[in-house]
C-alpha positions as CSV (number, residue, x, y, z in Angstrom):
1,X,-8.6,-37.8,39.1
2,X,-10.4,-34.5,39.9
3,X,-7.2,-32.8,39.4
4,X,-6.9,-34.3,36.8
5,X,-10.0,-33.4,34.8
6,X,-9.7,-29.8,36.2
7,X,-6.3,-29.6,34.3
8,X,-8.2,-31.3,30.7
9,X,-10.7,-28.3,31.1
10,X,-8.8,-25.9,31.7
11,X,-6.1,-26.9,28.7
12,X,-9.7,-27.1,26.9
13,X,-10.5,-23.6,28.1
14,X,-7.1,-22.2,26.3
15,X,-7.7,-23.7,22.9
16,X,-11.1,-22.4,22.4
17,X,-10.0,-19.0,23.5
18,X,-6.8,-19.0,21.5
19,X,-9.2,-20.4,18.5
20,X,-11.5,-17.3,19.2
21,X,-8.7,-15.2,19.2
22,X,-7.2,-16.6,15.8
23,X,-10.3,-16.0,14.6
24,X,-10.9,-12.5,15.1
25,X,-7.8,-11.3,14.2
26,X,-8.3,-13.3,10.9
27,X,-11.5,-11.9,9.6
28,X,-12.8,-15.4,9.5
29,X,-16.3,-14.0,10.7
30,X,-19.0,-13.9,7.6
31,X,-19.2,-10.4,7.3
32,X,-21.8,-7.9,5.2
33,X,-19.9,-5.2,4.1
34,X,-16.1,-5.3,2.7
35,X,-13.4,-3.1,2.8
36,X,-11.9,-2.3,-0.5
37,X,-9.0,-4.9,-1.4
38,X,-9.1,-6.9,2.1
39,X,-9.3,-10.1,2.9
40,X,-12.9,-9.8,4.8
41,X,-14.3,-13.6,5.5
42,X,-16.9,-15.0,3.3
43,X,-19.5,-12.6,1.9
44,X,-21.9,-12.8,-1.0
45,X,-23.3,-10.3,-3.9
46,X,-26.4,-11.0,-5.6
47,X,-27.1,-9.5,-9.3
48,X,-30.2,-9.0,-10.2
49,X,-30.6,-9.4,-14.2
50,X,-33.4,-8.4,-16.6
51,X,-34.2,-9.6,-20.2
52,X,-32.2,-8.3,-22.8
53,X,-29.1,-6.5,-22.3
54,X,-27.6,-6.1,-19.3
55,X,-24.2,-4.4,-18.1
56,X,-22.6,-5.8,-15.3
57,X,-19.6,-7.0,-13.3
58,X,-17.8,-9.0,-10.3
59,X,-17.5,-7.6,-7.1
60,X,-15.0,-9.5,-6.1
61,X,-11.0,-10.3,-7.1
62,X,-12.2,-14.5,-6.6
63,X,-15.7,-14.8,-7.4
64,X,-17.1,-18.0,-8.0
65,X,-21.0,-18.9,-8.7
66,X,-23.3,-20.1,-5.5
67,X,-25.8,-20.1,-7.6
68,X,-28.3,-18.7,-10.8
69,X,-31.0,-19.7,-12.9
70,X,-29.6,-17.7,-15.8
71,X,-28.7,-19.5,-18.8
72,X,-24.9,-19.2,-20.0
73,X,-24.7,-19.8,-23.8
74,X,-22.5,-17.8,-25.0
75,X,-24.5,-14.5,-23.8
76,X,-21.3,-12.6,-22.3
77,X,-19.1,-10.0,-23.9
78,X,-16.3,-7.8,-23.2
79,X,-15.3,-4.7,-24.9
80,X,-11.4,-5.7,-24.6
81,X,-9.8,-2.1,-25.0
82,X,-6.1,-3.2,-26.1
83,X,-7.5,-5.7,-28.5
84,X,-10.3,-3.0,-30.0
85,X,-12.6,-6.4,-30.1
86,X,-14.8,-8.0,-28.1
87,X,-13.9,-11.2,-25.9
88,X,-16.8,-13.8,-24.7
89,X,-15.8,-15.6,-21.5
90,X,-16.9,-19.0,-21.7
91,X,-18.5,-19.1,-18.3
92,X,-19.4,-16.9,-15.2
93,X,-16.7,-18.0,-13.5
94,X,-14.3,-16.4,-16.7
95,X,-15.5,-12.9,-15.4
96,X,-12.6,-10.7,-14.0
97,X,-12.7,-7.9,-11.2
98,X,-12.1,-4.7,-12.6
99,X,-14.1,-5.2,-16.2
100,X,-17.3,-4.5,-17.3
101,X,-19.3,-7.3,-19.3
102,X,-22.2,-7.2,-21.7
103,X,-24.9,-10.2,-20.5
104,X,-27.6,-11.2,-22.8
105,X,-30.7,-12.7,-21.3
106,X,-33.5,-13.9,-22.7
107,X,-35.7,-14.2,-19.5
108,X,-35.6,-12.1,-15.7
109,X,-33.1,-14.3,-13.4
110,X,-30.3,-13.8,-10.7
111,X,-26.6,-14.4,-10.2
112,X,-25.5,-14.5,-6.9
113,X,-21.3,-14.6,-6.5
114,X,-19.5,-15.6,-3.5
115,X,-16.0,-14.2,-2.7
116,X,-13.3,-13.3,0.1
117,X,-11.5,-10.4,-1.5
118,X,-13.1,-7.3,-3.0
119,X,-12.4,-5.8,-6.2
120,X,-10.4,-2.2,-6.0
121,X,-10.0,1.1,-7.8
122,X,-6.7,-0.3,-9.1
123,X,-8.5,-3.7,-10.5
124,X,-10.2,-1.2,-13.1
125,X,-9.8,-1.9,-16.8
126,X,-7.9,-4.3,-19.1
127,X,-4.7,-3.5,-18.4
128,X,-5.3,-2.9,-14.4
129,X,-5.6,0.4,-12.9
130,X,-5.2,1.6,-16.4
131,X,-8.0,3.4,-18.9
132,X,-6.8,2.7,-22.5
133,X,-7.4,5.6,-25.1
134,X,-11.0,5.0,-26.7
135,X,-13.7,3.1,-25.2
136,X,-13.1,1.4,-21.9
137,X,-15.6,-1.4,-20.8
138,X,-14.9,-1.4,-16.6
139,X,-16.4,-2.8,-13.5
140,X,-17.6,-1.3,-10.2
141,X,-15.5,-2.0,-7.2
142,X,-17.1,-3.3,-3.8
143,X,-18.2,0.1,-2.9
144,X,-19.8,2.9,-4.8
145,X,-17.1,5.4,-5.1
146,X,-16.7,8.8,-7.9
147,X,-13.9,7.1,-10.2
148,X,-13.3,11.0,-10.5
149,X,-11.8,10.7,-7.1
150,X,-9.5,8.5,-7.9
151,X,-8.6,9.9,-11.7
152,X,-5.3,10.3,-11.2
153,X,-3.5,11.3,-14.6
154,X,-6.9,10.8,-16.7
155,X,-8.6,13.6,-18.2
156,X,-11.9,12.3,-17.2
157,X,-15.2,13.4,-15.8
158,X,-18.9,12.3,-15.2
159,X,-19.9,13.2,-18.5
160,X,-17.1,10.5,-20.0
161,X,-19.3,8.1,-18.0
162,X,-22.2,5.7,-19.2
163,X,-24.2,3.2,-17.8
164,X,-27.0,1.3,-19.8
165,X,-29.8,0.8,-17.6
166,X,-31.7,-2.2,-18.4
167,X,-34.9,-1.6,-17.0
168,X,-35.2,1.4,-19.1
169,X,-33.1,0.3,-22.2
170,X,-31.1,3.4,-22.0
171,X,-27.8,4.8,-21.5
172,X,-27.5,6.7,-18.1
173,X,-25.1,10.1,-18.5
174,X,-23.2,11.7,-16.7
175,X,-22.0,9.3,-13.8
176,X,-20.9,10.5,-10.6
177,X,-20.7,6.9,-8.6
178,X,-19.4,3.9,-10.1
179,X,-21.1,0.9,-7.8
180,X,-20.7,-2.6,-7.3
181,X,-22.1,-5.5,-9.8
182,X,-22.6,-2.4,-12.6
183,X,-20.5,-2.2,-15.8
184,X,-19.9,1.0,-17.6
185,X,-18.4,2.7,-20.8
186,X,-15.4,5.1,-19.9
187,X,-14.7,7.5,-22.7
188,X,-10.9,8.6,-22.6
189,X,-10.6,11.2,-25.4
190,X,-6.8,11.6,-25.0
191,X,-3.6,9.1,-23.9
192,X,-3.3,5.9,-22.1
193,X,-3.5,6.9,-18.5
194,X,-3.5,5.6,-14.8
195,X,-6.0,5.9,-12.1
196,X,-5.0,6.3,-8.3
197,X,-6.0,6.3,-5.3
198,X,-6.4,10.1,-4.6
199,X,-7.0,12.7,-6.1
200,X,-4.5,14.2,-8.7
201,X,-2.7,16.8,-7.9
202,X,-2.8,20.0,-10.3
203,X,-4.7,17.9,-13.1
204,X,-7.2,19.7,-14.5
205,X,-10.7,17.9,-16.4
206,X,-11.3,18.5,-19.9
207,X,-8.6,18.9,-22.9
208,X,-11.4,16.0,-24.6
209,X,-10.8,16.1,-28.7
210,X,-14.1,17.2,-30.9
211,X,-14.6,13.7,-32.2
212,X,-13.5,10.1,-31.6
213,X,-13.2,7.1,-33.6
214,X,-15.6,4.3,-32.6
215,X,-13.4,1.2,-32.3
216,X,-14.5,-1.1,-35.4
217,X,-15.9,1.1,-37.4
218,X,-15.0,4.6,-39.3
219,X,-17.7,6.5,-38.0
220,X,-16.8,10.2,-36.5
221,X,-18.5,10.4,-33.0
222,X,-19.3,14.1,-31.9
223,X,-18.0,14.4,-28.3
224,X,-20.8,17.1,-27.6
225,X,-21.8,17.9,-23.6
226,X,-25.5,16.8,-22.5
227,X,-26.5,20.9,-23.1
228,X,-25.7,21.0,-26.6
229,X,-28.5,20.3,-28.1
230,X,-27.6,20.7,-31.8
231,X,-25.7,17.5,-31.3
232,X,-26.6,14.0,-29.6
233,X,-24.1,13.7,-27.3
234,X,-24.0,9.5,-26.6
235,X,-21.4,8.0,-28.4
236,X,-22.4,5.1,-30.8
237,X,-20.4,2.2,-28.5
238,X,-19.6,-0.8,-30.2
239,X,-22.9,-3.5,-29.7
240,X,-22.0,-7.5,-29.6
């Protein structure tokens, strides 16, 4: 019988070790940080949200809700930039890595997503790891990166970047990080184009034409930089 019950606890001794081991190798461990595009355990983003309107995003390629006290009624909206029109997702649970959303609020609340696979670079806009010519409404990945770093064939830079703050109830321009939970505009002056995961090679920033149609609307937009003066130089984007 002794022999016996050494043998159970050792056989016991295996499976908890092999479980360990399964385990690790897995990522099944709750982490606090993920890797962009890996499958990282469990991990949860919290958005803060303010009254009015907010820009912001999912930081992850399968959120779902743990929980909020905002109230969803019909408040969302996307800038859909192969449509030229804005989409409303029903729900919170609607919202799609790589896209930036509009979210109305009539009081101060919180969102807080839960998710096991972070959004990427290549998640980014409606057609993903694409910026459509005109007005792109994109999402942050998991971690703040320079999308300029990851341009690839777009003609882009900081100054083609906006970010509504809405603390302050202002656009934000230029952009050097992009960051997780955050939504912004991206203004692509010239052809549909891809982003990638370096750097281009040889592309050059710039070639931006003087004026851009806004999508909806026949209004001539000056593209002016931030030290021309003589000009305001934030495009009129396309409100819900």
């Amino acid at each position: 019988m002794k022999g016996l019950s050494k043998n159970i606890y050792l056989a016991l001794f295996g499976i908890i070790a092999v479980v360990l081991v399964a385990s690790l190798f897995l990522g099944g461990f709750v982490s606090v940080s993920a890797p962009k595009g890996k499958f990282t355990g469990v991990t949860t983003f919290q958005l803060n949200i303010y009254q009015g309107f907010n820009f912001i995003s999912v930081p992850y390629n399968d959120s779902t809700v743990k929980s909020t006290d905002c109230v969803i009624d019909n408040n969302i909206y996307h800038w859909d930039s192969v449509k030229k029109e804005y989409t409303q997702p029903a729900q919170l649970s609607d919202l799609k890595a790589g896209l930036g959303y509009w979210f109305v609020s009539g009081k101060n609340c919180s969102i807080t997503f839960i998710g096991t696979k972070s959004t990427e670079t290549n998640d980014i806009g409606d057609v993903p790891g694409t910026l459509k010519k005109g007005f792109s409404h994109i999402g942050g990945p998991i971690e703040s990166v320079s999308l300029i770093d990851y341009k690839g064939e777009c003609t882009i830079t900081s100054e083609n970047i906006y970010y509504w703050n809405a603390q302050t109830k202002s656009y934000e321009n230029p952009i050097n990080s992009i960051e997780p939970g955050k939504a912004y505009w991206v203004v692509n002056n010239n052809i549909d184009c891809s982003l990638k995961s370096s750097i281009s090679n040889g592309g050059t920033s710039g070639g931006a034409e003087e004026v851009t149609t806004v999508p909806g609307t026949d209004t001539q937009v000056p593209q002016a930089k931030p030290s021309d003066t003589s000009v305001d130089p934030t495009p009129v984007f396309p409100m819900p």
